[in-house]
C-alpha positions, -999 to +999 in steps of 0.1 A: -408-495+114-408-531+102-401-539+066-428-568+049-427-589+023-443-565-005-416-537+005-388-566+000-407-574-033-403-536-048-366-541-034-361-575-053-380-565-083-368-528-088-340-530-078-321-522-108-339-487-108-315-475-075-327-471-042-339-432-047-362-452-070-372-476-048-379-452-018-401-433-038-420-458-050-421-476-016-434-439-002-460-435-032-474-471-023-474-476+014-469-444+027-438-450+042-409-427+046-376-445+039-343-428+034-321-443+001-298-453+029-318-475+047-329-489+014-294-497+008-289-514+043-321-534+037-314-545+003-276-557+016-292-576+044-322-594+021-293-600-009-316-580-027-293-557-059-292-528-064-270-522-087-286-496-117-287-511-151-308-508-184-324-536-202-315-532-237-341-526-259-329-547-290-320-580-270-331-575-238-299-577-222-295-562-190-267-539-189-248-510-167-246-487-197-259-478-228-242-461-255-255-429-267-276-445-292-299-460-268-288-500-266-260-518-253-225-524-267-231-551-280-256-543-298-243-510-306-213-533-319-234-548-348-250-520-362-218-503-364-207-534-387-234-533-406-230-496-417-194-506-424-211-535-449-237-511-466-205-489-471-187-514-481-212-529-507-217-491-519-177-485-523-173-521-540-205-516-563-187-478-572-155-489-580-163-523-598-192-508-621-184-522-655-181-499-689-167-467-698-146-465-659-131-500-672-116-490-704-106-460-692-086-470-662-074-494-688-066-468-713-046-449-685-024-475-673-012-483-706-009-444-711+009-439-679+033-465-687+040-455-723+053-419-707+075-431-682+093-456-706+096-425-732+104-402-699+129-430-692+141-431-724+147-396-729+171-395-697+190-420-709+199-411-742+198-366-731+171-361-757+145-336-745+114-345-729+081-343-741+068-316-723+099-299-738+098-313-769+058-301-776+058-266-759+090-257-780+073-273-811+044-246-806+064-214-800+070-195-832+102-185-819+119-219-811+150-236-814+152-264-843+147-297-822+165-317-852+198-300-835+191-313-805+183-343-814+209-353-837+234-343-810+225-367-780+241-366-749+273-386-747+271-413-720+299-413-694 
């Protein structure tokens, strides 16, 4: 059986959709029974693709794959960046939000570096630490600190 021009045309124009596709649809509207493989050899002689692809529903590209979200990588590329900027803007706005969370951190740093130059100190010179110093000043039972303190460690 002889292939015509509007059989070629469902080749040419569908052929992205595979050549099952295209047999089926050449059965449905002609009545004619062709295998996929026949399709195949037809479309190679014509020039006629058919390669499957998707057009992509944001930008209309034609492509061979989608990604699971339904458009193509390139696409699926720049929504992926623009979460990454919402989440950025969030993160930024959170950790740059004026106030209280400003003079606290800058309360802390100047705390945090208060203790480890009297931690430092403390080393140096064998007095005891704070943590020492306070718990023993607490305990009903403890040690005079004045003797440990007027007794530093001798350097060597």
């Amino acid at each position: 059986m002889r292939w015509d021009a509007e059989q070629e045309r469902i080749l040419r124009d569908h052929g992205n959709k595979g050549a099952e596709w295209c047999a089926r649809e050449i059965e449905r509207e002609f009545g004619i029974a062709r295998s996929p493989a026949a399709v195949q050899r037809h479309a190679s002689r014509i020039g006629a693709p058919l390669l499957r692809y998707e057009i992509c529903p944001m930008c209309g590209r034609a492509t061979r794959s989608m990604s699971r979200k339904g458009v193509c990588r390139a696409c699926n590329a720049e929504r992926l960046r623009e979460e990454q900027e919402r989440f950025d803007s969030k993160i930024r706005a959170y950790v740059t939000k004026g106030g209280d969370d400003d003079a606290y951190r800058e309360n802390r740093r100047k705390y945090d570096a208060l203790r480890k130059r009297n931690e430092r100190y403390c080393r140096e010179h064998g007095l005891p630490s704070f943590g020492e110093w306070n718990s023993e000043r607490k305990c009903a039972h403890s040690v005079d600190l004045s003797e440990k303190m007027s007794n530093p460690r001798s350097e060597a």
